[in-house]
C-alpha positions in Angstrom: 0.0 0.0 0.0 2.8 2.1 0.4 6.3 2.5 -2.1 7.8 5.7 0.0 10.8 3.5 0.3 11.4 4.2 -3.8 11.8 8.2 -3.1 15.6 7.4 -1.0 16.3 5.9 -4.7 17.4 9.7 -6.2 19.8 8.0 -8.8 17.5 5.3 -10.0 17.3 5.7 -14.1 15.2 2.6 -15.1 11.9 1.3 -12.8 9.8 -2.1 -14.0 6.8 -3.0 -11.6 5.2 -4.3 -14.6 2.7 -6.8 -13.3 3.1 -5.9 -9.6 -0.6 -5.1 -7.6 -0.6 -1.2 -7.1 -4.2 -1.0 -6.6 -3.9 0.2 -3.0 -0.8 2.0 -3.8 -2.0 5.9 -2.9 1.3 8.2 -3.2 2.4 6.6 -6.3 2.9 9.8 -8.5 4.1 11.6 -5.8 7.0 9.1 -4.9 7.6 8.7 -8.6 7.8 12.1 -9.3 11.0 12.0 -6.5 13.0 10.1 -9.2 14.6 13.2 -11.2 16.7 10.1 -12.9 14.2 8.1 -13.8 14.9 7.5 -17.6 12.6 4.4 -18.1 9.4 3.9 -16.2 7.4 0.6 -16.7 3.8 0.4 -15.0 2.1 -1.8 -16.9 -0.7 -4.3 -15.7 -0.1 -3.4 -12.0 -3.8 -2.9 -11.5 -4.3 0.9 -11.7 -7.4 2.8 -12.0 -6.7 6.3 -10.3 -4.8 8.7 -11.8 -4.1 11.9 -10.4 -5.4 14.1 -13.8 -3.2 17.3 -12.9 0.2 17.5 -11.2 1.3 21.4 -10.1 4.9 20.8 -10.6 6.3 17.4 -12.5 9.9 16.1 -11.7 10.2 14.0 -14.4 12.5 15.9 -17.5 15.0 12.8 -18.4 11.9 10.1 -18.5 12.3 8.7 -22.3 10.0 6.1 -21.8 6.7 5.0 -20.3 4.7 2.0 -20.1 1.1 2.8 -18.5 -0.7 -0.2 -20.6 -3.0 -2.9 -19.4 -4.2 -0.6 -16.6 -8.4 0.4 -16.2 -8.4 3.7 -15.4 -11.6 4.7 -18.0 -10.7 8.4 -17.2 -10.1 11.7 -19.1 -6.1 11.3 -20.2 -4.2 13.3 -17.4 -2.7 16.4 -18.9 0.3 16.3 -16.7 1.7 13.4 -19.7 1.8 16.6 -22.1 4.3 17.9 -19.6 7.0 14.9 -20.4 8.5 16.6 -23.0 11.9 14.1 -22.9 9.1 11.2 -23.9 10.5 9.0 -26.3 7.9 6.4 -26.5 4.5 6.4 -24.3 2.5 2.9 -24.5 -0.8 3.6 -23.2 -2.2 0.4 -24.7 -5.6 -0.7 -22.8 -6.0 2.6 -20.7 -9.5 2.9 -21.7 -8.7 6.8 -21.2 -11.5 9.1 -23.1 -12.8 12.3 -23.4 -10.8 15.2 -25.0 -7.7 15.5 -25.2 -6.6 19.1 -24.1 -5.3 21.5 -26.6 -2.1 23.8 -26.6 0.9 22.9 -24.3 -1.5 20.1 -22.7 -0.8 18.0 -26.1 0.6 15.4 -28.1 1.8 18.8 -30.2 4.1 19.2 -26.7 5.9 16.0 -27.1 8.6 16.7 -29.7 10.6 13.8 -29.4 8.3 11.1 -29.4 9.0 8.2 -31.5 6.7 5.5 -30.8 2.9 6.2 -29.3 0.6 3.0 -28.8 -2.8 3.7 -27.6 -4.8 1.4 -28.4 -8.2 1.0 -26.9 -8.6 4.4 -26.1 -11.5 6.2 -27.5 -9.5 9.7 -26.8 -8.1 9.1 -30.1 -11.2 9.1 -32.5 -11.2 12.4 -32.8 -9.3 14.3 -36.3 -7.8 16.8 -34.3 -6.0 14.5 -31.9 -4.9 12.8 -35.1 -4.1 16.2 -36.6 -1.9 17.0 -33.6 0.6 13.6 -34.6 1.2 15.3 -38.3 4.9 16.1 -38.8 5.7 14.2 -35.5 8.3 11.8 -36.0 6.6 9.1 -34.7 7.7 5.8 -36.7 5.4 3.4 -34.4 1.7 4.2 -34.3 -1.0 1.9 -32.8 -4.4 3.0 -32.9 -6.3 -0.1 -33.6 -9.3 -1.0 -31.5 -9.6 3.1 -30.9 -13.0 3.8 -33.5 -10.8 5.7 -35.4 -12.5 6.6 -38.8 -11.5 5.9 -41.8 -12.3 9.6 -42.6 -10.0 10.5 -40.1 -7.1 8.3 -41.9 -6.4 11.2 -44.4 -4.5 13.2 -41.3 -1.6 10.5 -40.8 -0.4 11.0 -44.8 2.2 13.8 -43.2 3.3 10.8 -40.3 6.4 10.6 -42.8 9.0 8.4 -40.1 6.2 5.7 -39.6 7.8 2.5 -40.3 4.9 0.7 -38.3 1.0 1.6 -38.3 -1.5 -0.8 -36.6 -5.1 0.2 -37.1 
C-alpha cells in the first residue's frame, strides 16, 4: 500500500513493476515524481485505476519512456503526460482513457521527441484533431487499432512521414 521507500532511490534511471498489484498503492505519482533520474518507467498491468489528472509541478525531464498499458483507469487522459517533454515512446495500450484530449501545451503537439505512441483501446483518439496533432511528429510506431478511429479520419496521418509501423 505504500512505495515511499522508492523516493531514497534519487539515482534510480530505469523502474519495471510491470505486473506488480498497485491497486492500493496511494502516493504513487508523488514518490515517482521524486526520481529526477528516472529514464525508463514501466507500469504496466499493475492494476491501476486512479490517476491523479493534474500534477502542479512534475519532476520527471529525463523520462524517455513510459509504459502505462493494461491498466483500467476509463478516465479523461491526465494532462500532466503533455508535460514529459523528454518522452521518447509512451504505451498507453488498454488505458480505456476518453474524453478530450486538451489542446495547446496540454498536447501530443508538446511532445517533440516522441518516437513511438501506442494507444490502443482508447477512445480519446477518434477524434481528427487528436490525429491532426501527430502530423509532422516523427513518430515511426503508431497503434491506434481497437480506438473507433475513422477511416475519414485516416487522411490526417499521410504527413506521419517516419512511420515505419501503423497498426489500425
Amino acid at each position: 500500500m505504500n512505495i515511499q521507500w522508492l523516493s531514497s532511490l534519487g539515482m534510480l534511471h530505469h523502474l519495471d513493476m510491470s505486473g506488480v498489484d498497485l491497486s492500493k498503492v496511494t502516493d504513487g505519482l508523488q514518490v515517482i515524481n521524486t526520481l529526477p533520474s528516472l529514464v525508463q518507467l514501466h507500469l504496466s498491468s499493475c492494476e491501476l485505476s486512479n490517476i491523479h489528472p493534474y500534477v502542479p509541478s512534475l519532476n520527471l525531464t529525463s523520462l524517455s519512456l513510459l509504459d502505462l498499458s493494461f491498466n483500467n483507469f476509463h478516465s479523461f487522459v491526465p494532462e500532466w503526460l503533455f508535460s514529459i517533454t523528454s518522452l521518447v515512446s509512451l504505451d498507453l495500450t488498454w488505458c480505456h482513457f476518453h474524453g478530450r484530449v486538451p489542446s495547446g501545451i496540454h498536447s501530443f503537439r508538446n511532445l517533440t521527441s516522441l518516437e513511438l505512441l501506442h494507444v490502443a483501446k482508447n477512445d480519446f483518439m477518434n477524434s481528427t484533431l487528436v490525429l491532426k496533432e501527430l502530423s509532422g511528429s516523427n513518430l515511426e510506431s503508431l497503434d491506434i487499432s481497437s480506438c473507433g478511429v475513422s477511416s475519414l479520419h485516416l487522411d490526417t496521418l499521410r504527413n506521419l512521414t517516419s512511420l515505419i509501423s501503423l497498426e489500425l
